[in-house]
C-alpha positions in Angstrom: 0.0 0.0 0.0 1.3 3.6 -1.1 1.3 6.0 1.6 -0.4 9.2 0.9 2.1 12.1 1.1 1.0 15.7 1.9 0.9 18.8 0.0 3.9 20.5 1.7 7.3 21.7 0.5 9.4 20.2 3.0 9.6 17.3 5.0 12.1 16.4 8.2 13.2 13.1 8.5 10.7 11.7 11.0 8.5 12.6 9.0 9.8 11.0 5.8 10.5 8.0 8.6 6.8 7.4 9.4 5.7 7.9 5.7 8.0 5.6 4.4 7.8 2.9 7.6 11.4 2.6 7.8 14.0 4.0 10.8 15.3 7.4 10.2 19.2 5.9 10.3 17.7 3.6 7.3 17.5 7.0 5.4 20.4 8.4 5.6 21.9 5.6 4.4 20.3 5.8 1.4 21.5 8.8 1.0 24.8 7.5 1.0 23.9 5.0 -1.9 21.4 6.6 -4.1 22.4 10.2 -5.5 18.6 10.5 -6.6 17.8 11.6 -2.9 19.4 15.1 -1.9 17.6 16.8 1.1 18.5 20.1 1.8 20.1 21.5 5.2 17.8 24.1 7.1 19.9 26.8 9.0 19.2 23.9 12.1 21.4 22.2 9.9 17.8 19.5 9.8 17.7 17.9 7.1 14.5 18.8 4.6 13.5 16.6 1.9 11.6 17.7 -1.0 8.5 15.9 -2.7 10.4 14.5 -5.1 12.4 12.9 -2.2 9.8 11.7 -0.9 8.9 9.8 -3.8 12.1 8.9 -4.4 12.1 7.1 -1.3 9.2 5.3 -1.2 10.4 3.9 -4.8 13.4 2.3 -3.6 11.6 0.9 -1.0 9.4 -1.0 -3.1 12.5 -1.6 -5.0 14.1 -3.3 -2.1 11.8 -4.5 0.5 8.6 -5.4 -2.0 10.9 -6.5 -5.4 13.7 -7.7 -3.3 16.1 -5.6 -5.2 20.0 -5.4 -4.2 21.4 -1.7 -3.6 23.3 -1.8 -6.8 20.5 -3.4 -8.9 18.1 -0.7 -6.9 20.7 2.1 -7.9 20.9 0.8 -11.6 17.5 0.4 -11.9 16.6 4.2 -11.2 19.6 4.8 -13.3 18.4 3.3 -16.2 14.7 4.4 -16.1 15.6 8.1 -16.1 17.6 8.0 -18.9 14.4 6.1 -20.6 11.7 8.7 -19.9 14.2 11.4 -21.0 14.9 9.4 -24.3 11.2 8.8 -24.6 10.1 12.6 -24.4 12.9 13.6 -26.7 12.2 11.2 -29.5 9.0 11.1 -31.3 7.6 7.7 -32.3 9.0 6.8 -36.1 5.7 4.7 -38.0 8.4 2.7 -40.1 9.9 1.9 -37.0 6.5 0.3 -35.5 5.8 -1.7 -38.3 9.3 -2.9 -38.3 8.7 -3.8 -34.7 5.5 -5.1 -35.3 6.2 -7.9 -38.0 9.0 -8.4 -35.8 6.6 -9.8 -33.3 4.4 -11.4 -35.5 7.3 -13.6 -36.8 8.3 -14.0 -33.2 4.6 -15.3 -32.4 4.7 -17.6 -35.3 7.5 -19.0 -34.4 6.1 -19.9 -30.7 2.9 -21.1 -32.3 4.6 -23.9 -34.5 
């Protein structure tokens, strides 16, 4: 189950702690491993994570605790799928390329059918 996050700017770590259900210590740690998650410092010298954060978070949680992901496979893995949705945005669908792909498939269905 997703935990709902609030419409705020800023989070401390207990909070982020209790949205996430994991220890506080567990969070810094990933902090450590996963350059995706870079709170900011309040004068306190608390640290304040951002929404995106948050989200952040919660995704490499599912990545390890729910997909039983490694660290490294966790850090690839959000590696590689933001250099997909960056590729995706900047390059527009080709319809040559489709059917290509598409007779691809069919010959790959074929084949399982026989």
């Amino acid at each position: 189950m997703r935990a709902e996050i609030p419409d705020k700017l800023y989070f401390k770590i207990g909070e982020v702690s209790k949205l996430a259900c994991v220890e506080p210590h567990v969070l810094r740690y990933w902090e450590t491993e996963f350059s995706q998650i870079q709170p900011k410092r309040a004068n306190s010298n608390q640290r304040l994570y951002r929404r995106v954060d948050v989200e952040t978070i919660l995704q490499i949680k599912s990545l390890l605790h729910e997909q039983e992901f490694t660290i490294s496979g966790a850090r690839k893995f959000l590696k590689d799928s933001g250099e997909v949705c960056e590729t995706k945005e900047s390059t527009p669908l080709d319809p040559d390329r489709l059917d290509k792909i598409k007779k691809e498939l069919l010959a790959v269905q074929d084949i399982l059918k026989k």
